[in-house]
N, C-alpha and C positions, 0 to 999 in steps of 0.2 A: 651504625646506621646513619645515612646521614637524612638531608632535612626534606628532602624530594622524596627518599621511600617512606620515610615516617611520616611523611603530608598524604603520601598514596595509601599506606596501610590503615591510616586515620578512618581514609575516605570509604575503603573497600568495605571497613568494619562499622560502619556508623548505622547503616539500616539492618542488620541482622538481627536483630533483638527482635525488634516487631515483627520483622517477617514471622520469623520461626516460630512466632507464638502461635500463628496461624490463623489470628482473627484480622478480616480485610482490615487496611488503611483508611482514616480520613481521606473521603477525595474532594478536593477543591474545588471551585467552583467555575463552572463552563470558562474561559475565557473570553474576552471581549476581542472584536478585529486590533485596534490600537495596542492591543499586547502580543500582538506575533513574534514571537523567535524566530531566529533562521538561523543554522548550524553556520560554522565556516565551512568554506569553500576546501575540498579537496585537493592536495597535489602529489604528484607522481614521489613516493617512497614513505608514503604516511602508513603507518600502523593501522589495520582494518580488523575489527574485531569478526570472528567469526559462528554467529547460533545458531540452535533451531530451536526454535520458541512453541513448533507445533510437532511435528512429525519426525518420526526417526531417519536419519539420513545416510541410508549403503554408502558404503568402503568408494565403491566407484562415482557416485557422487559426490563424496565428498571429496576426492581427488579431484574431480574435475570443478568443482567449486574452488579450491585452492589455486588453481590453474588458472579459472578465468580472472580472480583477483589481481595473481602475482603479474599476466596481461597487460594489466591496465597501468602495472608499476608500484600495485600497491604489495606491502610485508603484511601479510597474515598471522592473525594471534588466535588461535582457536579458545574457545569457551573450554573451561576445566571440562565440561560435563559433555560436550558436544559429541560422544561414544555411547551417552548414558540410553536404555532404554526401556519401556515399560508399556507393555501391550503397541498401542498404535502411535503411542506418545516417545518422545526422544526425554524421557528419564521422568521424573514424578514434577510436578508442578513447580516444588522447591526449587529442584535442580535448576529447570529453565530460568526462572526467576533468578536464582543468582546469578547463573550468564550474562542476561541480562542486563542488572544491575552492576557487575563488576567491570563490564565491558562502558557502561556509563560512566563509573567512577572515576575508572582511569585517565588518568590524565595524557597519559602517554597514548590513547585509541583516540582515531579522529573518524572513525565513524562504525558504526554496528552495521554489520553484513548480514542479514538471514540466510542459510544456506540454500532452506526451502520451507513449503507452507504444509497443506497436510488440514492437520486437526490440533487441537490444544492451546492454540494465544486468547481466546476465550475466558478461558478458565482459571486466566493469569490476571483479568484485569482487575480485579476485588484488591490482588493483594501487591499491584506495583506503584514505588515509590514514586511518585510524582513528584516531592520538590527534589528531591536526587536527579531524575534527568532535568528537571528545569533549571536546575542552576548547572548543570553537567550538558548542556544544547550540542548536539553532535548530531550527523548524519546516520538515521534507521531508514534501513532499505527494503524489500522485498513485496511482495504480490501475495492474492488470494487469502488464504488465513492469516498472513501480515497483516491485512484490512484490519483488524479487530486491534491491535497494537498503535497502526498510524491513525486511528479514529478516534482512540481513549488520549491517546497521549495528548495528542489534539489541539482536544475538549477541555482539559484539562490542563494544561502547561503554554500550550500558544507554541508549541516547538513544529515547525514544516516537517512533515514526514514525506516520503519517496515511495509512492507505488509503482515499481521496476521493478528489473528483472531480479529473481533470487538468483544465488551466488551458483548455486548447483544445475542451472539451467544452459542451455545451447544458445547463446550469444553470436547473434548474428553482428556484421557489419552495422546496418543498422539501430540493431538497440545499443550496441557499444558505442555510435557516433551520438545519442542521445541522454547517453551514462555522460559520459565527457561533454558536452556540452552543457547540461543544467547541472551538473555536482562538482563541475573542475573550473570552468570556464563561464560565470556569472555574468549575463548581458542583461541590460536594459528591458529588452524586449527578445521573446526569445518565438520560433515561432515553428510546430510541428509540422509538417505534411504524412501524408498516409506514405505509406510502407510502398514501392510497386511487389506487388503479391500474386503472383499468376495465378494461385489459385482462385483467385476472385472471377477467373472466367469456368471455373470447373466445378467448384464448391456455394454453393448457395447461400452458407453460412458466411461466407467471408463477403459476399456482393456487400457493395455499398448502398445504404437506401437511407435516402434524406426525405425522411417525413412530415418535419415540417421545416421549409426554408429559413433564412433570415440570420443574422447576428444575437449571439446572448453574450453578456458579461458578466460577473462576479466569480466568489470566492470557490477556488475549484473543491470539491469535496467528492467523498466518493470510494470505488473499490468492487470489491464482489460481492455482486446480491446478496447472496444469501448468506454471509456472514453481517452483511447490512442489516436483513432481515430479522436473526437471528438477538441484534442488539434491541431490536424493539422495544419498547418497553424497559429498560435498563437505563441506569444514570450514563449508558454508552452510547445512549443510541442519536443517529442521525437526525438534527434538523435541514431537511433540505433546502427551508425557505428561504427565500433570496442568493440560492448558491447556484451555481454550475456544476452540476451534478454529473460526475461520469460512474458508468457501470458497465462490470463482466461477470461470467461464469461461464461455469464449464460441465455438459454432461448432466444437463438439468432437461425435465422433458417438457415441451411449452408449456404445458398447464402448471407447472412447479414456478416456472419463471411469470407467471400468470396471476398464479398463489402470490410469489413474492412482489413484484410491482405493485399488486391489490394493497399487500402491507405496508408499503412503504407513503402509498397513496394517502391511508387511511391513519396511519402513527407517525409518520415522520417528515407530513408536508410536502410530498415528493411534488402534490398537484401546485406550489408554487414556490417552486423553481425557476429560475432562469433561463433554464434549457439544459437539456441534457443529450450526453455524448454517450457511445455504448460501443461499447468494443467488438471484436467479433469472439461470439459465444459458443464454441469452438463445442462437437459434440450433444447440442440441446435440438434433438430429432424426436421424433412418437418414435414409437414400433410400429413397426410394420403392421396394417389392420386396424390400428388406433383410429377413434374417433376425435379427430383433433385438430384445433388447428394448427398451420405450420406457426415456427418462429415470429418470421416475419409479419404473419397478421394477427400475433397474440402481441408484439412491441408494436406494431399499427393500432391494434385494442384500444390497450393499455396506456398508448403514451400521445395517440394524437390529437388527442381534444386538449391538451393541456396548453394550445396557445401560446407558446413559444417555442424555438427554434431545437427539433429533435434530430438527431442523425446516428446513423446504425453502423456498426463496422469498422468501427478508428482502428488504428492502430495497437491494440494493445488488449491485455488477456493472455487467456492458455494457449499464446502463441510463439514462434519464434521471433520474428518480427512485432519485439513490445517496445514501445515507449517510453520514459519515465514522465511521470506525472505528480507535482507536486501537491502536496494536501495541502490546502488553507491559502494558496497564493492567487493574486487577480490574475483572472483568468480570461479570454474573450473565445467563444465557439463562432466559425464560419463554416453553415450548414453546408450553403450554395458550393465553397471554394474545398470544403472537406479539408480545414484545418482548424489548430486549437496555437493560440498564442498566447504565452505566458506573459505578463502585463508587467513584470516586478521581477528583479533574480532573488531566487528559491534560496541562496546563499550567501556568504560575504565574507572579502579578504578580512585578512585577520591569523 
């Protein structure tokens, strides 16, 4: 064997002992801004690991996951377990945790791919190694139940996570020119525009609505409600204060999204924010006959007294037309111009 696999077997076998005991890890303490990580930067033929850290993932997904990787130029290494499954979950807690973890190890993985989201990274975060990915800084990617993953990690280690598109989704033009550009392609200043979306003339949910004008800056933070939500109270959970806060969800009915903004309000500092950006919230209707109000004037409620700058409908969510957004990097929202400009690149040669 020589000194590169016996360095890698070292590494793969170093946290298994704790896990498997079964009792959570030490978790460290919040990070401060001045300790940010940032992975290296991505290029064309790098080893891309591939999990599901929540939900079980069809044959035909995960093909097409495989697909849009191989796309981009990247060589796919699936997780041992990525087959594994167990009720709604893609194998038992362990399972995913070691994907996870092995795909950090490695030294030959330059970045972790979520296939998709689902349910289950929740449930993981009691017992994930935290100085293993902090000394192992790599690119983790995906959306929605990913949030609970790119939120602890965070808090936690100071490493920039990627709320994008998972690997098993329908990749447009667009979100593929925003993969490549903040994961491959590190600038200075990088700077989003909205999607053009024809459905924003037919769908209501996707209209733009800037509720309150102006410029906000700070540390972007953020993800899908109601996994936001759901950290409340947990050494996971969101402070929003002084951050640029963006939020999605999908298939929630105003009054749920209603519920969750009230939470966030009330545990997690959301009322001082910087401002916050919200995606289009793809499926969040009453039923028919409901007593209720629409979306749009439950996020009017909800978010416009909070005196700085709000806007509804970016880019990004349970859409095709998603953006990548990085966790923890300076950030600037422009309500007026309906753009989000990353202030710092998310990544670095190396």
């Amino acid at each position: 064997m020589d000194r590169r696999q016996f360095s890698r077997n070292l590494a793969l076998g170093a946290f298994l002992p704790g896990i498997l005991s079964g009792r959570s890890v030490a978790l460290p303490p919040e990070i401060q801004p001045d300790s940010l990580i940032r992975p290296r930067r991505l290029i064309a033929g790098d080893k891309v690991g591939l999990i599901t850290p929540g939900s079980f993932i069809p044959d035909a997904a995960l093909e097409k996951a495989v697909n849009n990787l191989e796309e981009l130029g990247f060589s796919v290494v699936k997780g041992a377990n990525i087959r594994a499954k167990r009720g709604y979950n893609a194998g038992t807690d362990q399972q995913r945790i070691d994907d996870l973890h092995r795909m950090f190890a490695d030294p030959e993985i330059k970045a972790v791919w979520c296939a998709r989201g689902g349910y289950g990274c929740s449930r993981l975060l009691p017992y994930l190694d935290y100085n293993l990915i902090r000394q192992n800084p790599k690119v983790l990617i995906g959306y929605s139940d990913i949030t609970a993953l790119l939120q602890a990690i965070f808090m936690h280690t100071g490493l920039v996570g990627f709320h994008g598109p998972v690997a098993g989704a329908t990749w447009t033009e667009y979100a593929k020119k925003h993969l490549k550009g903040i994961l491959m392609n590190p600038q200075e200043q990088y700077r989003i525009e909205l999607a053009e979306e024809p459905r924003r003339t037919t769908d209501p949910l996707y209209k733009v609505d800037v509720i309150q004008s102006g410029k906000a800056r700070g540390r972007l933070m953020g993800g899908n409600l109601s996994l936001l939500a759901a950290t409340a109270g947990t050494p996971f959970a969101l402070d929003a204060s002084s951050k640029l806060i963006f939020l999605e969800d999908v298939e929630e009915k105003p009054y749920r999204v209603d519920r969750m903004l009230t939470q966030l309000r009330q545990a997690c500092e959301l009322g001082n924010a910087r401002g916050v950006v919200l995606g289009v919230f793809s499926g969040c209707v009453a039923d028919p006959g409901d007593e209720t109000l629409s979306l749009a004037e439950t996020v009017r409620d909800r978010l416009g007294d909070l005196g700085v700058p709000v806007m509804y409908g970016f880019s990004f969510g349970h859409i095709s037309n998603q953006c990548t957004l990085p966790v923890g990097i300076e950030a600037e929202l422009d309500a007026e111009n309906q753009t989000v400009t990353l202030l710092e690149p998310a990544v670095i040669d190396g």
